[in-house]
DOVEX-680422 format. One record per residue (C-alpha): residue in one letter; x, y, z. Coordinates in pm, whole numbers, plus 50000, padded with zeros to 5 digits. Example, Ala and Ser with C-alpha at 12.3 -4.5 7.8 and 13.67 -1.06 7.14 Angstrom:
DOVEX-680422
a512304955050780;s513674989450714;
//
This chain:
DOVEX-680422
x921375803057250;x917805804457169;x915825820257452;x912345810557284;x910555826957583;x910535836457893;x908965807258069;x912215789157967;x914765815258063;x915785828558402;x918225850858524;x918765857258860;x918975900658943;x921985911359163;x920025903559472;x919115871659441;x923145862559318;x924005879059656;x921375858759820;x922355820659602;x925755833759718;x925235833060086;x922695799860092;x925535782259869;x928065791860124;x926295778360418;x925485745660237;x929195740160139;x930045750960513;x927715721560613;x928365690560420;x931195675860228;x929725648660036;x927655649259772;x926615614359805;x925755616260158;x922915601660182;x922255623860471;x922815655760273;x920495646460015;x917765640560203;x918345673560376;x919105695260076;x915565705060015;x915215723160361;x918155744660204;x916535745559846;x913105766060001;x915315793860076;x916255799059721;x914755830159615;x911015828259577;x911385836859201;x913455808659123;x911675787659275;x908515794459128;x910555790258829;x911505759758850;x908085746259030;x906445758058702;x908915741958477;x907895707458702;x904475714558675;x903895737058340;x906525729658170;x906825752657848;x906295735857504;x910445738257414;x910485712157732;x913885721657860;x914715753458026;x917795776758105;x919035788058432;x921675817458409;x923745824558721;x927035841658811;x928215811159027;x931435799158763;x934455811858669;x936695804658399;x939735818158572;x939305806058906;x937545767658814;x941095752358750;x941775734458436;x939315707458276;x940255674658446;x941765648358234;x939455624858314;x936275625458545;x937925601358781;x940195628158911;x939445644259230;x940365681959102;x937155704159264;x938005735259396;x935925760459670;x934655771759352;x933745742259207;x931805729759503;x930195760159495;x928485756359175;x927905720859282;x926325730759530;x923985756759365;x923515725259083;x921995708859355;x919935728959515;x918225737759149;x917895699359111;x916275690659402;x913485717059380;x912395690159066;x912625658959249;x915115633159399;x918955635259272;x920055600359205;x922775579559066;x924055549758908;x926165521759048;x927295513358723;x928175549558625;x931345571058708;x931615545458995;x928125558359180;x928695596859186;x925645617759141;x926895647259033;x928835630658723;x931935652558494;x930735656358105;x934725660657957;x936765650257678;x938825617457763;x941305610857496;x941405573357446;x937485580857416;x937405607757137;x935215581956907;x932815564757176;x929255569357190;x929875588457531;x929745618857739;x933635618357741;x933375614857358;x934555639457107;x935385636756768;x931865618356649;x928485634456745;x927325620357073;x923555609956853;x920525622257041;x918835600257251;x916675598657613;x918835596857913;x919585561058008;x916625550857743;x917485511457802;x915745514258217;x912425519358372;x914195541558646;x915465563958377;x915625600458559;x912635624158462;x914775652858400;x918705656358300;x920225692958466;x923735702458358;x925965730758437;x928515749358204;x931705748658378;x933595757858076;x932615760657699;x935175778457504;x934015768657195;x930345775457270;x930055736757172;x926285731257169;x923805706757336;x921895694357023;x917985689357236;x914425681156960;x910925669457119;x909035662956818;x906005672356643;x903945639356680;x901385651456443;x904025644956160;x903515608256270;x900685587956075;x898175571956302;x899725539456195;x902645546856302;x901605564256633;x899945535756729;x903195508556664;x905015531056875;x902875527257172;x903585489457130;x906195467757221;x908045460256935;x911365473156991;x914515471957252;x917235497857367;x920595482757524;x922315497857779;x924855527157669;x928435523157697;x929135543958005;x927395518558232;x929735492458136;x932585479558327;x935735487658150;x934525528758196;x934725526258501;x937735542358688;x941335527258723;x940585522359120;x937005506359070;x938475484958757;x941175470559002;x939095465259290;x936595442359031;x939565423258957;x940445416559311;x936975406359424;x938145405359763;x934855418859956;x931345422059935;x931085456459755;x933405439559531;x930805414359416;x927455436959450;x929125457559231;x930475432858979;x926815419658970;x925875449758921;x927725453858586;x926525414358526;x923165424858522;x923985452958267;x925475432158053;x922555405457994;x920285439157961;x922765444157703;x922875405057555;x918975398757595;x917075435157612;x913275433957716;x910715448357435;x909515482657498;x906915504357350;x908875540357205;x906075563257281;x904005558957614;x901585581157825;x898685600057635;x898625599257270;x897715633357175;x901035642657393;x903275609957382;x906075608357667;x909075593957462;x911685566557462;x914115566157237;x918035560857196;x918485549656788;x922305541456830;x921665514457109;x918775500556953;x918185470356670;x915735472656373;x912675457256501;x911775422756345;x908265437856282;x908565456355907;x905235480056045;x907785488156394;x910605491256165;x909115519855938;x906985533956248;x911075537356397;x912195553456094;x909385577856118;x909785589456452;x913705592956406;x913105612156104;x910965638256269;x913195642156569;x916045648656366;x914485671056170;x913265691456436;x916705692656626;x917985726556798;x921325733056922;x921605748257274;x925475760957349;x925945770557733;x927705800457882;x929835789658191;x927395793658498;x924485780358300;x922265752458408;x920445733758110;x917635712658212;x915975686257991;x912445667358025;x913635635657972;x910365620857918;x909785645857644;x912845660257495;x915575639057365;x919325654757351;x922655648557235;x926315671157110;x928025682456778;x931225666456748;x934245687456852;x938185687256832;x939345681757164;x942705701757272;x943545678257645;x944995711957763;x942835718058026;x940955741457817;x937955721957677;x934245716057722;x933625705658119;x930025701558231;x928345692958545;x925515667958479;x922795655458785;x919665629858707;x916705636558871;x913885612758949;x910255630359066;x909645593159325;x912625577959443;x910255555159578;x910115542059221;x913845526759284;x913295510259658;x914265473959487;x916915485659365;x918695508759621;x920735494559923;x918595508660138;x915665535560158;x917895562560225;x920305558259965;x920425572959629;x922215552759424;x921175520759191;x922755487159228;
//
């Protein structure tokens, strides 16, 4: 791993383990859900007791972010031999004390940056979602993909309510697989280019992990049914995905201030522009952040997190084993506002989008 400077890199001293340790253990003491909507709202009161230097840290990361935009968060929280195996697929309820404990630490990191969140329409509404090899997935464009490079992209590029940042854990990482992460150098761009991007020429569909048939075996069979209300929420839900998917809206790329563009970008899920000046302005700007891409592999107990509004991120392809054995992250979206998703939630204490 590249620890390009300091103001990206922490690592907590034996004290402040000892003192994550004992916070962590209270939390976990005190809730059991991590979608409680109850326990989210409360988890910053825990979060201030963090020690002060991570969380001036991470408040400077928020605020000052350094220019790499993504930062690295070392702690002594997992365990290879203790974690259990890598579950088989995410939809398997296989967290141990151990587990929950670096859950719970995830958390409490997360929330220091904003509002943890979810997706209806992803690993049925969790918010603390499992990145893992699934084996009749090895080829998809997917967190549970494998054998084909998951291609960089923004997190959930195709929506408005896209998370500002993207904080994952090492669980496991054998392989040292990496996390391939590029914000680019804009001043490659041309200032004909630069300014197509900041219009709306182009569209991004929705990924494949919001749609319907990913879901789990339990949700998939209760959609069938449609037997109650969450039944059909939910099935709209996945309705309105799908015509996101059939008739996306135009979108500029790059947004925000022009001398430092916020970016939007996801090239698999998106068509060539009908525009030939959008079309080459696209080809530019996925030129550039290929060219500038870094690779990032995580140590178990590691928390990566990502500016989504600057840095794109994806993963090298890898050989799965399905012993129990292979890459397992822990992966939370953050939103700075969840104010920003009031039309969208069930109700103004929940954290999930229908």
């Amino acid at each position: 791993m590249n620890q390009a400077s300091n103001k990206n890199y922490f690592s907590a001293n034996t004290l402040e383990t000892q003192d994550i340790q004992r916070l962590v253990g209270d939390c976990v003491t005190n809730w059991s859900s991590f979608n409680d909507p109850q326990f989210l709202k409360k988890l910053p009161l825990s979060a201030y007791k963090l020690p002060f230097r991570l969380m001036n840290f991470l408040n400077e990361f928020k605020y000052d972010p350094p220019p790499e935009g993504y930062c690295v968060i070392s702690s002594n929280m997992v365990h290879d031999n203790i974690i259990g195996p890598t579950p088989a697929h995410w939809e398997l309820e296989t967290n141990n004390d151990t587990c929950q404990d670096a859950m719970m630490f995830l958390c409490l990191c997360s929330t220091i940056l904003g509002d943890i969140f979810g997706w209806e329409t992803q690993q049925d509404g969790r918010v603390i979602h499992d990145i893992l090899p699934i084996k009749k997935f090895e080829n998809e464009q997917l967190g549970c993909g494998s054998k084909d490079e998951l291609t960089w992209h923004t997190e959930d590029a195709f929506h408005e309510l896209r998370g500002d940042y993207l904080v994952m854990m090492c669980m496991r990482n054998h392989e040292q697989i990496p996390t391939t992460l590029s914000k680019p150098d804009y001043s490659k761009l041309s200032e004909k280019h630069l300014d197509v991007l900041f219009e709306k020429h182009f569209t991004i569909r929705p990924d494949n992990s919001h749609k319907a048939e990913y879901s789990s075996t339990e949700r998939a069979e209760m959609l069938e049914s449609m037997q109650d209300g969450q039944s059909k929420d939910i099935n709209k839900m996945y309705t309105t995905m799908a015509q996101r998917d059939a008739r996306p809206e135009k979108i500029a790329v790059l947004f925000g201030n022009k001398k430092d563009p916020c970016l939007r970008l996801d090239p698999y899920f998106m068509d060539p522009p009908e525009d030939q000046d959008a079309k080459d302005a696209l080809d530019a700007i996925i030129e550039i952040v290929t060219e500038s891409l870094i690779e990032v592999a995580l140590k178990p107990g590691e928390i990566l997190i990502v500016d989504n509004y600057e840095v794109v991120h994806g993963r090298r392809p890898f050989t799965a084993r399905f012993d129990g054995t292979d890459r397992w992250y822990k992966r939370i979206n953050v939103i700075r506002d969840i104010r920003r998703c009031q039309e969208v939630l069930q109700s103004k204490q929940d954290r999930v989008i229908y």
